[in-house]
C-alpha positions as CSV (number, residue, x, y, z in Angstrom):
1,X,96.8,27.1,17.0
2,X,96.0,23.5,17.4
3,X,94.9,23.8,20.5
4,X,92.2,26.3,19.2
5,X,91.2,24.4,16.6
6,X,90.5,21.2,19.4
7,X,88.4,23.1,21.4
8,X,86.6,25.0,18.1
9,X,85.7,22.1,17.4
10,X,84.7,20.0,20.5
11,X,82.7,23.7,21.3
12,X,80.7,23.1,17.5
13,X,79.3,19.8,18.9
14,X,77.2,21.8,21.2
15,X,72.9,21.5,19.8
16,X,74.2,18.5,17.9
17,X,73.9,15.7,20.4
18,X,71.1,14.2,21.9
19,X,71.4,14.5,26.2
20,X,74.2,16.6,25.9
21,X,73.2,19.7,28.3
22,X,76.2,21.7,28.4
23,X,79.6,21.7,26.1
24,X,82.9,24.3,27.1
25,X,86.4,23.7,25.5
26,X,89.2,26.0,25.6
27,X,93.0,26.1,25.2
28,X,95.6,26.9,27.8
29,X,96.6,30.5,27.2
30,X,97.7,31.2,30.6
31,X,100.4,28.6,30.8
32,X,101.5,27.6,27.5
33,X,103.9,24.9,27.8
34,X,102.7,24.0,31.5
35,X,99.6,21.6,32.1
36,X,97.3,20.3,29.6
37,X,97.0,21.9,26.1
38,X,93.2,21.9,26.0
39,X,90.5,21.1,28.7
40,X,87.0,19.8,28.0
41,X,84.0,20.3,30.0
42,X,80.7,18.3,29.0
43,X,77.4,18.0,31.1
44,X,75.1,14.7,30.1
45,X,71.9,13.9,31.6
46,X,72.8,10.5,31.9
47,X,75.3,7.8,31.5
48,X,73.6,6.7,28.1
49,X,73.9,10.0,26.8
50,X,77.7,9.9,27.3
51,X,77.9,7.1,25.8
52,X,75.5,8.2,22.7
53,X,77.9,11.4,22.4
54,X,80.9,9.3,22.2
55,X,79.5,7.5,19.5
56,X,78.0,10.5,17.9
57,X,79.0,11.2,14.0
58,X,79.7,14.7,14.8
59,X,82.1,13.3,17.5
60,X,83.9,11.3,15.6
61,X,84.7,13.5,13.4
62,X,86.1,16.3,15.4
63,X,88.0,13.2,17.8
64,X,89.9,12.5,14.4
65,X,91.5,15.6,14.3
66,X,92.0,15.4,17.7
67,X,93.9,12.6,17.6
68,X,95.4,13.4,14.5
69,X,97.4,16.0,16.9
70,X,97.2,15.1,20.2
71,X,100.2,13.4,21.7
72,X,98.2,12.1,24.6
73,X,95.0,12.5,26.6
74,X,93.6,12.2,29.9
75,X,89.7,11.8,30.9
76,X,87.6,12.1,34.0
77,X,83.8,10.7,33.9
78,X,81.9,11.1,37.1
79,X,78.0,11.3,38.2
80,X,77.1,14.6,40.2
C-alpha cells in the first residue's frame, strides 16, 4: 500500500513543474519482495529543470512521505 501511495504521488507532480516533459511511477506488483518497491521515471528538458523539480514545493512534499517510508533509495540521472 505504500508503495502505491509513492508512486500516486510522485505520478500527481505531473503539469506541476516547470521542464518536466514526462512523469511514470509505479509499484512492483510482479515481484513483491524481490527488487525495488517503486521505480520512477522522469523526462526533463534539461539539467536546470531537474534541478528546479527537485526543489519544487510540490516535490518536496510528496519526497516527505517518501522518506517518511522508504528504507532506502537508489537514483540514476543521465543526458539522452
Amino acid at each position: 500500500a505504500q508503495a502505491a501511495e509513492v508512486a500516486r504521488r510522485l505520478v500527481a507532480l505531473d503539469g506541476q513543474v516547470t521542464g518536466m516533459l514526462a512523469i511514470t511511477a509505479g509499484a512492483n506488483t510482479v515481484l513483491p519482495g524481490s527488487n525495488w518497491d517503486v521505480a520512477l521515471v522522469a523526462d526533463f528538458a534539461s539539467a536546470e529543470a531537474l534541478d528546479g523539480y527537485q526543489k519544487h514545493p510540490a516535490h518536496l512534499e510528496a519526497a516527505g512521505y517518501i522518506r517518511s517510508v522508504a528504507a532506502d533509495r537508489v537514483a540514476v540521472d543521465f543526458e539522452l
